[in-house]
C-alpha positions in Angstrom: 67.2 84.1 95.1 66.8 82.8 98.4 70.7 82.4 98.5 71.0 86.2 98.6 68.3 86.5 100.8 70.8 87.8 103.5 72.8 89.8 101.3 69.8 91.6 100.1 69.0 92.3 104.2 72.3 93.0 104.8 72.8 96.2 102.4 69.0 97.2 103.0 69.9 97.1 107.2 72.8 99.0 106.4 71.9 101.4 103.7 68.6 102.2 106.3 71.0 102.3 109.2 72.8 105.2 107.4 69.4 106.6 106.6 68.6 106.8 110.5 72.2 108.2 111.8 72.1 111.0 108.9 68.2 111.7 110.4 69.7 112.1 113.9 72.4 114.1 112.5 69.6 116.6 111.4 69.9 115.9 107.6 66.0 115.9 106.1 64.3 112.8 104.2 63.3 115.0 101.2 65.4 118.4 101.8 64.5 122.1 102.8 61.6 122.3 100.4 59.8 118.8 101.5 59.3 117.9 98.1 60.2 114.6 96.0 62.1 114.7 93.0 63.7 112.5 90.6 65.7 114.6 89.4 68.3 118.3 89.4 71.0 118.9 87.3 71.8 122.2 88.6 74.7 121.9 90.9 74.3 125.7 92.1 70.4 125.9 92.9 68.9 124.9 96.0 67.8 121.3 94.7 71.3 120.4 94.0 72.0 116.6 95.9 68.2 116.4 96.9 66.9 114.6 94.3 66.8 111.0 93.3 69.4 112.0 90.9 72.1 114.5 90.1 75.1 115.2 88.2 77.4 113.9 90.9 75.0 111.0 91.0 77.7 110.0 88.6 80.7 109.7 90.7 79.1 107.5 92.7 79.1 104.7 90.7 82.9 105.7 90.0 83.3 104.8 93.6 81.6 101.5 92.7 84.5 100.9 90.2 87.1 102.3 93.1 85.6 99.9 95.8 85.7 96.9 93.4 88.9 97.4 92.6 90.1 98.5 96.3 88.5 95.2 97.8 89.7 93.1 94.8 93.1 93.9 95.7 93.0 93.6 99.6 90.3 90.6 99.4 90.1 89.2 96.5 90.3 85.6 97.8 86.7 87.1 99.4 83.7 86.0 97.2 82.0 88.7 95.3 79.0 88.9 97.6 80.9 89.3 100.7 83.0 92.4 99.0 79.5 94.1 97.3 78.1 94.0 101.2 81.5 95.7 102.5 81.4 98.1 99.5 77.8 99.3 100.5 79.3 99.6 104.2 82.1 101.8 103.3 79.7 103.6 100.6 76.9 104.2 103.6 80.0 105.3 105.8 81.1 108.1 103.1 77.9 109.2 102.8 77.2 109.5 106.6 80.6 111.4 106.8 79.9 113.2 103.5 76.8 114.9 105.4 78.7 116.0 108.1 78.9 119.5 108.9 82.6 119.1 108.4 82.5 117.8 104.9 80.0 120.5 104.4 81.9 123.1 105.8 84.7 122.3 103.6 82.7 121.8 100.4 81.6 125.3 100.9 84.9 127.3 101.6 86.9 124.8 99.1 84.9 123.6 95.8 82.2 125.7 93.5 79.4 124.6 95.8 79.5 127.6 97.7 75.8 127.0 99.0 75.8 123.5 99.6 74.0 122.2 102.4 74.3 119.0 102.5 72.5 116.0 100.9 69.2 115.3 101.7 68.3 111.4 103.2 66.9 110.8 99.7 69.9 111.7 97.4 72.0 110.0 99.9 70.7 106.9 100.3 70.2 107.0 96.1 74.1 107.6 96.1 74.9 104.6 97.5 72.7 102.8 95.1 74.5 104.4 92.3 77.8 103.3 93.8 75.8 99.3 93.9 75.6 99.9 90.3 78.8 100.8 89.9 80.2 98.0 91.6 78.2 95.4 89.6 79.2 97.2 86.3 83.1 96.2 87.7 82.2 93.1 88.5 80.9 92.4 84.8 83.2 94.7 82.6 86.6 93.8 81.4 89.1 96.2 82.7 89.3 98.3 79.5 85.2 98.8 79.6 85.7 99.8 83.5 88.8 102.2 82.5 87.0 104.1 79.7 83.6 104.8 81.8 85.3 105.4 84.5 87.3 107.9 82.0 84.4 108.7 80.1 81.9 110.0 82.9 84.9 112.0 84.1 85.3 113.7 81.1 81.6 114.2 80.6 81.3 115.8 83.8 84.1 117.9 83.4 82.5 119.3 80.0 79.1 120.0 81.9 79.8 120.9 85.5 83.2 121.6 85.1 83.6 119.1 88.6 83.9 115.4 88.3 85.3 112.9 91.3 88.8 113.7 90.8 88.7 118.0 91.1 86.3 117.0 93.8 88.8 115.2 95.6 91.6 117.3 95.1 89.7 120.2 95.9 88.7 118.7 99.4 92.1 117.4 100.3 93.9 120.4 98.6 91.8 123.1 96.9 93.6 124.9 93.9 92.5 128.2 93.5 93.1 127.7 90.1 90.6 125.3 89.4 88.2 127.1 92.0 88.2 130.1 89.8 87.8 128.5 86.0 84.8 126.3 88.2 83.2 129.7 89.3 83.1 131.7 85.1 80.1 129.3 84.9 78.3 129.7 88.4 76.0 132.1 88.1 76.8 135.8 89.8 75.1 134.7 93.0 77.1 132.1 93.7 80.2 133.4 93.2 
């Protein structure tokens, strides 16, 4: 254990450092309602991304499987410690960017989340926990087992949000009103 010691302070330092710059950016610790919760599965209420958890808790350990597999091909020679630190750095990064009025902007004139408003410190700092978990998972499966959860919690989110990582993604870089509109028969009438 103590041989981790600094990797352990190394991803808390930087998982707390994103913690502070999304504080200073005006994000809140707990979200509008001040209130802890494990827990929202609603991506259309008002709680949606200020839990502990969510649905798109989910893709965030995808991007543990993307960073694994992004760092294993541009630094692989790079033991696994060393790449797990830099994944929770570029994890921290996304989510700091993810929670800028930019990103938020966009989320709300592009994707189903018309009311998003952003992530709250909490459900942030849980994502990039989920993306941790995500990047062990790579580091233990076999490439099949990391192709068909990747696939698998794609397809499951798909089937109960009707939004996973990839519409997300296409929707931010270039929205399909097509998929914006079969997204929005299941939001309910005030959010569409």
């Amino acid at each position: 254990m103590k041989k981790y010691k600094w990797i352990i302070i190394s991803c808390i330092a930087i998982i707390a450092l994103a913690g502070i710059i999304e504080y200073s950016m005006g994000r809140l610790p707990l979200g509008p309602d001040r209130r802890f919760g494990w827990w929202d599965g609603n991506i259309y209420g008002s709680e949606n991304s200020q839990r502990v958890f969510d649905a798109y808790s989910l893709t965030h350990v995808i991007h543990g499987f993307g960073f694994y597999l992004l760092l294993w091909l541009v630094a692989r020679r790079l033991p696994f410690k060393y790449r797990f630190v830099a994944a929770v750095l570029l994890e921290a990064a996304w989510e700091v960017f993810e929670n800028s009025p930019f990103i938020i902007n966009r989320y709300r004139a592009e994707t189903v989340n018309f009311g998003y408003t952003g992530d709250s410190i909490l459900n942030s700092l849980c994502d990039v926990v989920m993306m941790c978990l995500g990047f062990w998972a790579a580091y233990k499966f076999k490439v099949w087992q990391s192709i068909l959860t990747i696939i698998g919690i794609e397809v499951f989110l798909l089937l109960w949000v009707r939004d996973n990582l990839t519409l997300n993604i296409i929707m931010l870089i270039h929205p399909l009103d097509f998929i914006k509109n079969w997204q929005a028969q299941i939001a309910p009438s005030s959010f569409k």
